[in-house]
C-alpha positions as CSV (number, residue, x, y, z in Angstrom):
1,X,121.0,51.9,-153.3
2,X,118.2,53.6,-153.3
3,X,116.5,55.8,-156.3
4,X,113.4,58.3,-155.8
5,X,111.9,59.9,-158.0
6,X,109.2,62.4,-157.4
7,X,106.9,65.4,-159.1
8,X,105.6,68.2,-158.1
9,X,105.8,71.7,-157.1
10,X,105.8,70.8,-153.0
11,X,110.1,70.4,-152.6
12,X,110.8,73.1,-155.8
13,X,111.3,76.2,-153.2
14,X,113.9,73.9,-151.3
15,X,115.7,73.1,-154.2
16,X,116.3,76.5,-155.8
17,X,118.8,77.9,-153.9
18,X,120.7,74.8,-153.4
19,X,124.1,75.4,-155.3
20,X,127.3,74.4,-155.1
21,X,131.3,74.0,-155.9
22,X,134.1,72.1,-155.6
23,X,134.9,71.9,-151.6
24,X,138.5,70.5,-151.1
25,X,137.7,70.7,-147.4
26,X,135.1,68.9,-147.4
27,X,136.2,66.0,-149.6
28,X,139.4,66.4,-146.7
29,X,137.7,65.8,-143.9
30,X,135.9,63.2,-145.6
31,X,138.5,61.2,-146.6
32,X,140.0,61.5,-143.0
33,X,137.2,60.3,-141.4
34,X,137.4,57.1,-144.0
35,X,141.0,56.2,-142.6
36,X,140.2,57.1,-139.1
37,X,137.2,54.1,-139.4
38,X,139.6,52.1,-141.5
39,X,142.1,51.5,-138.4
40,X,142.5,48.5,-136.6
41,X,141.5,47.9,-133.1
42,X,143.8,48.0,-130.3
43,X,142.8,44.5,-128.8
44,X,139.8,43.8,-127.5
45,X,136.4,42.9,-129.8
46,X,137.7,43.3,-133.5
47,X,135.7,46.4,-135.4
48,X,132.7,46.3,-136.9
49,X,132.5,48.1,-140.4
50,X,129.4,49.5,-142.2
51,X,129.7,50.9,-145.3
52,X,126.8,52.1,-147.4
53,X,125.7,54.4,-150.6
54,X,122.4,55.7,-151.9
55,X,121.5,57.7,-154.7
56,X,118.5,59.6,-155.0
57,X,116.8,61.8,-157.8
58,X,114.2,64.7,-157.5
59,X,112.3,66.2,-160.7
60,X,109.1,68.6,-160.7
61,X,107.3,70.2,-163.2
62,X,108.5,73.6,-162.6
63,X,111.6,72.0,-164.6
64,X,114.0,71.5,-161.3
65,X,115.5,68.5,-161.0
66,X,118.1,67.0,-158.8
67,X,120.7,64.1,-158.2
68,X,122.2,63.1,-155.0
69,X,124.8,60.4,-154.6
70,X,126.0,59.6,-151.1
71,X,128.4,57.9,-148.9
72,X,128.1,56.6,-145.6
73,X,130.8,54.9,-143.6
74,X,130.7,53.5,-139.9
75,X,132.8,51.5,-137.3
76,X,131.9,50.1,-134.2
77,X,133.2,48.7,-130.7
78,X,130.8,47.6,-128.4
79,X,133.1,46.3,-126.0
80,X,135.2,49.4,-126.4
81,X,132.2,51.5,-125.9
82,X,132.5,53.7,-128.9
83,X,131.1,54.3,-132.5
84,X,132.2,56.7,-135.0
85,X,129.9,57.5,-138.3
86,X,131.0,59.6,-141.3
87,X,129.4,60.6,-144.8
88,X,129.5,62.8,-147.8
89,X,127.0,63.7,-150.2
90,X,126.4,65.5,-153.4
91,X,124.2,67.6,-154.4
92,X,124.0,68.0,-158.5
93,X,121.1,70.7,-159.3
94,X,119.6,71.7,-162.5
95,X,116.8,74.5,-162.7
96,X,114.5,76.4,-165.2
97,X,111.9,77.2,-163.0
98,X,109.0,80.1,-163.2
99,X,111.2,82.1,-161.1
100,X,114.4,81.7,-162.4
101,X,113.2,82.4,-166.2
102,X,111.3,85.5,-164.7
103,X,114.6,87.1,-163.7
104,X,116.0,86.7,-166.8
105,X,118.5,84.0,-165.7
106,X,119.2,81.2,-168.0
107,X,119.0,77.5,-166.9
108,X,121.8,76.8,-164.8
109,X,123.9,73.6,-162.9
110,X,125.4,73.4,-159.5
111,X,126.7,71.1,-157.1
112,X,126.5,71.1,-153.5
113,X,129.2,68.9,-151.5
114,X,128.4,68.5,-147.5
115,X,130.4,66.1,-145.4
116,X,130.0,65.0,-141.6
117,X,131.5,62.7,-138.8
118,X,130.2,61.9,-135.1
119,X,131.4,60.1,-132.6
120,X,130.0,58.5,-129.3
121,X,132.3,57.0,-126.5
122,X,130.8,55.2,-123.3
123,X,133.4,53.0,-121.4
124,X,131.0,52.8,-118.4
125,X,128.7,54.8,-116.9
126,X,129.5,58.3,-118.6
127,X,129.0,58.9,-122.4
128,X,130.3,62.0,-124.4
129,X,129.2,62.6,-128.0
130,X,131.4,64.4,-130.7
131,X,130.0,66.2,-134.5
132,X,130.8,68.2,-136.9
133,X,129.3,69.3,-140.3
134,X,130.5,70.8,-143.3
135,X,128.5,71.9,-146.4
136,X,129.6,74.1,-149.4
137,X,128.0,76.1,-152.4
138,X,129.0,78.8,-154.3
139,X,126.8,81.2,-152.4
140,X,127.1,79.5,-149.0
141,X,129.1,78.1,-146.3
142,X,127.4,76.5,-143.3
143,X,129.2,74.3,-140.9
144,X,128.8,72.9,-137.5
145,X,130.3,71.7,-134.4
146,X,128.4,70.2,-131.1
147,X,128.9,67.4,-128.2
148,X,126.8,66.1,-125.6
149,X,127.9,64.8,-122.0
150,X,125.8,62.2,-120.1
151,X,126.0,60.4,-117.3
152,X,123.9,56.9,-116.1
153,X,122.4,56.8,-112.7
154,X,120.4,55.1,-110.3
155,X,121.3,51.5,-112.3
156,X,120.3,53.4,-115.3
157,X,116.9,54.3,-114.8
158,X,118.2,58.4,-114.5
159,X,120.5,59.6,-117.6
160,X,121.0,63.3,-117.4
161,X,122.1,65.2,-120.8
162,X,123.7,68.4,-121.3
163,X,125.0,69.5,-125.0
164,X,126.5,72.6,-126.5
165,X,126.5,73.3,-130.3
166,X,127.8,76.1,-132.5
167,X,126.8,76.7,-136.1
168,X,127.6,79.3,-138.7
169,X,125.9,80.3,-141.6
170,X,127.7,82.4,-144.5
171,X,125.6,83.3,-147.6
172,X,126.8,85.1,-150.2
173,X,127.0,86.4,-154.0
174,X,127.8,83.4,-156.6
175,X,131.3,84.3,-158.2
176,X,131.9,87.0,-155.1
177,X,134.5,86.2,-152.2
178,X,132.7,86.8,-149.2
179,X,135.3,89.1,-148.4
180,X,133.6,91.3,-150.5
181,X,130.1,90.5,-150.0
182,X,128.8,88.3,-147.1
183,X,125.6,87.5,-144.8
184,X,126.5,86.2,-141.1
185,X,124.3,84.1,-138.8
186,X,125.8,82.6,-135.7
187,X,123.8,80.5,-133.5
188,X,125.0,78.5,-129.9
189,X,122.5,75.9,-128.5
190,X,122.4,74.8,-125.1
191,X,120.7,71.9,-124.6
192,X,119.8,70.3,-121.2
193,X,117.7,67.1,-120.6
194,X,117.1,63.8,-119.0
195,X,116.0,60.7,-119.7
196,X,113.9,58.1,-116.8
197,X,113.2,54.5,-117.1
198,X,109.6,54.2,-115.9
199,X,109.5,50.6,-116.0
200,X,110.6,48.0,-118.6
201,X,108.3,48.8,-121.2
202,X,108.4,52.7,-120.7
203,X,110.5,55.6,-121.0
204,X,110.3,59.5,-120.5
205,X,112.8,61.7,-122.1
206,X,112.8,65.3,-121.0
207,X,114.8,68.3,-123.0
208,X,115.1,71.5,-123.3
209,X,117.1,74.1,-125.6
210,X,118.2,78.0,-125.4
211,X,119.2,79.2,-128.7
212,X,121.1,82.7,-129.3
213,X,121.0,83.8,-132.7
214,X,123.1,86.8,-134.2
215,X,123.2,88.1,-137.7
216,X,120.8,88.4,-140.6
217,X,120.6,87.1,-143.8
218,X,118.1,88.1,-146.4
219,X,117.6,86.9,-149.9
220,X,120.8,87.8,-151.7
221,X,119.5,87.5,-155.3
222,X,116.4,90.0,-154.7
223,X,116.6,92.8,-157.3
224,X,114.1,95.9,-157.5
225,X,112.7,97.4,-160.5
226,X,114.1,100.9,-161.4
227,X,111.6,103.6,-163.8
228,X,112.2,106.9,-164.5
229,X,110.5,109.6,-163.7
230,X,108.3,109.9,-166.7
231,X,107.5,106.4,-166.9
232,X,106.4,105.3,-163.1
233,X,103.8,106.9,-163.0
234,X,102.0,105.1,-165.5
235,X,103.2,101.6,-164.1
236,X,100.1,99.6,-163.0
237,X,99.7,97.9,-159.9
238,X,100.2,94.3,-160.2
239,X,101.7,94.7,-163.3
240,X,102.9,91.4,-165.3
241,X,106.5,90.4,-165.4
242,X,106.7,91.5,-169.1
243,X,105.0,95.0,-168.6
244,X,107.7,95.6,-165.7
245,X,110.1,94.3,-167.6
246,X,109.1,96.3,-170.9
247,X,108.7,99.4,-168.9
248,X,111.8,99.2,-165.9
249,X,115.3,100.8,-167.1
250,X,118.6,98.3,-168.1
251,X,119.7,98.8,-164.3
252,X,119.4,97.1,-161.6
253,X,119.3,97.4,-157.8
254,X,119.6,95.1,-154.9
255,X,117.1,95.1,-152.3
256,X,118.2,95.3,-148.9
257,X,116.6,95.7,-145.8
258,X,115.9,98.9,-144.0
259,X,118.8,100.1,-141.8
260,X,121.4,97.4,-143.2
């Protein structure tokens, strides 16, 4: 177990848009993955089990401040060739920061809940690699699914690679479906490389990756200022929060980007 706690402003940006809430898919898969390590070996070398936690703490002065519990579990067969991984984490966030109280917002508490499982088979000289990723706030959904293909050659001194992962990214309004409000980003990543065994001390690894993006997503939460026509004029440039804010009418609008 492991418990860090640090200050300073350096991680705060990070933190503020983490949120969260509860993810019955995630916890799912989670659990799945738990029984799936949990089975017993078909003959052969019996399994090897690792099973591990950590929790770790962030706090700043720019009043954020975060807990993070976390699972891991793991099985192994050498002689079979394969491993298999899977975790689940928690994000618990707290935040008062500079710009959270400047928008008016009041302190607020959310929980992120990601989950993950990998697998990696190699019964000879060929190896494939299998993951997926899930992670859920209120605001966002991001998941991921990839796998790699690599073969041993030349007694193992040549190991080409080639990999292929897909990953979506959904942001959103916090208490808004995102059938009603949504942000897309797709991206697919081909990944090509090599790995040579110079001599028995040495190794070069060679990769490469192409990586198509399509969709946007800007900051959701982004709100402009709105004066009437009497008063803008006499706003000043650089104006303090509570001069806008004494000065800006009860409405608000939400900034979006130019031809959206």
């Amino acid at each position: 177990m492991q418990l860090d706690v640090a200050t300073g402003k350096q991680w705060s940006a990070r933190f503020r848009r983490l949120a969260g809430a509860p993810a019955p898919r995630v916890l799912r898969s989670t659990i799945l993955a738990g029984a799936l390590l949990a089975a017993s070996s078909a003959g052969g070398e019996p399994l090897k089990y690792h099973v591990g936690g950590e929790l770790a703490g962030y706090a700043d002065t720019d009043n954020v401040y975060v807990l993070t519990p976390s699972l891991n579990l793991g099985a192994d067969q050498p002689t079979g060739g394969w491993k298999a991984n899977a975790s689940y984490l928690v994000d618990i966030v707290t935040a008062a920061s500079v710009d959270i109280v400047s928008t008016a917002s009041p302190r607020w508490t959310e929980v992120r809940q990601a989950g993950s499982l990998s697998v990696d088979y190699q019964p000879q000289d060929f190896g494939v690699s299998l993951g997926g990723s899930v992670s859920r706030e209120p605001d966002y959904l991001s998941w991921y699914v990839g796998g790699s293909f690599r073969v041993e050659m030349y007694d193992k001194r040549f190991t080409p690679l080639l990999g292929y992962s897909y990953s979506q990214d959904t942001a959103g309004r916090k208490d808004t479906p995102f059938s009603v409000y949504s942000l897309e980003l797709e991206r697919n990543t081909l990944q090509v490389g090599a790995e040579i065994v110079l001599n028995p001390s040495s190794r070069l690894t060679l990769s490469t990756e192409a990586v198509l993006e399509d969709g946007r997503q800007e900051k959701p939460y982004r709100y402009l200022p709105i004066f009437s026509a009497e008063t803008a004029p006499g706003v000043p440039r650089g104006a303090s929060i509570d001069v806008v804010n004494s000065l800006r009418l009860p409405g608000e609008m939400s900034e979006r980007l130019p031809g959206w």
